[in-house]
N, C-alpha and C positions, 0 to 999 in steps of 0.2 A: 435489506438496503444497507447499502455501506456507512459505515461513520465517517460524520467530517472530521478530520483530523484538524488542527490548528497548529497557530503559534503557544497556544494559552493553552492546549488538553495535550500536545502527544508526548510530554514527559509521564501523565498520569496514566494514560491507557498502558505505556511500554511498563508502567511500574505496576498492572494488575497479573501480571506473574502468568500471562495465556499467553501463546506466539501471539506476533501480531503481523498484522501483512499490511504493508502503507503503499499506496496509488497516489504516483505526485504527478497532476495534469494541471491542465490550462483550459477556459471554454474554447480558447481560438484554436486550440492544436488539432488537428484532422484526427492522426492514430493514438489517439487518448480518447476521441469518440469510439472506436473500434474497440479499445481497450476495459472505457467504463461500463456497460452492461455486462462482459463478464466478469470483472472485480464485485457487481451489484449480485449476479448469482454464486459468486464463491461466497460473498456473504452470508448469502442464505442458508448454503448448504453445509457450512462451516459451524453455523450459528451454535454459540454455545461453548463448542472446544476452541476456536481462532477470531482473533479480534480483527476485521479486516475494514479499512477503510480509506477514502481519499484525503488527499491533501493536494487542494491550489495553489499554484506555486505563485500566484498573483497579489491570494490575500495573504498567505501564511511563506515572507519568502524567509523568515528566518529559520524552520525547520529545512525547507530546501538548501539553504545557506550552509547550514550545521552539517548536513549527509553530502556534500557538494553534487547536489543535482545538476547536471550543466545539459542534459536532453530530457525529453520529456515525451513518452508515457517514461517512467521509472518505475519498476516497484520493489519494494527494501521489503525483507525478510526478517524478521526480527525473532530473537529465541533466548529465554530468560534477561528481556532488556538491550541486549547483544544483539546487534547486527550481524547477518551470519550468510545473507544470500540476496542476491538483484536481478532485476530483469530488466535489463535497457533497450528500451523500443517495445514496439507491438509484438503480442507472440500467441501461438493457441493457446485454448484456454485449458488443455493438457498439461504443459508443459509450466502454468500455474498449479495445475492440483498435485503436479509434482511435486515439486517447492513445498509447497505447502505439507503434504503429506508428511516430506522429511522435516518437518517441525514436532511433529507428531511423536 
């Protein structure tokens, strides 16, 4: 399962020194339903080496504020702390383990 990401935790997760992979969705957004079961199995499968989790852009808008999310599925790539890649819209969940891998 993914971690919820916040306003209050995503400085400390980006500062555990593992990539991290952040899902900034809405409950009302269609393709962020699409999006969240495979961010929930790249979790899984990651588990351990990538810290991969959501972030609501509802309750937590000042992480979205800070990355200027302005659509939404989003997902920010992160690499010692560093922003370094994004996925804007819905996409295979290929083309996630991609990304990801290049963290790696």
């Amino acid at each position: 399962m993914a971690l919820a990401i916040t306003d209050n935790n995503y400085q400390e997760i980006l500062a555990e020194g593992k990539p991290v992979v952040i899902d900034f969705w809405a409950p009302w957004c269609g393709p962020c339903k699409m999006v969240g079961p495979i961010i929930d199995e790249l979790a899984a499968e990651y588990d351990g080496k990538v810290l991969i989790g959501k972030c609501d852009v509802d309750e937590s808008g000042d992480v979205a504020a800070k990355y200027s999310i302005r659509n939404i599925p989003t997902v920010l790539f992160f690499k010692d702390g560093k922003l370094v890649d994004k996925q804007v819209g819905s996409a295979q969940k290929s083309v996630y383990m991609d990304k990801i891998n290049a963290l790696l």
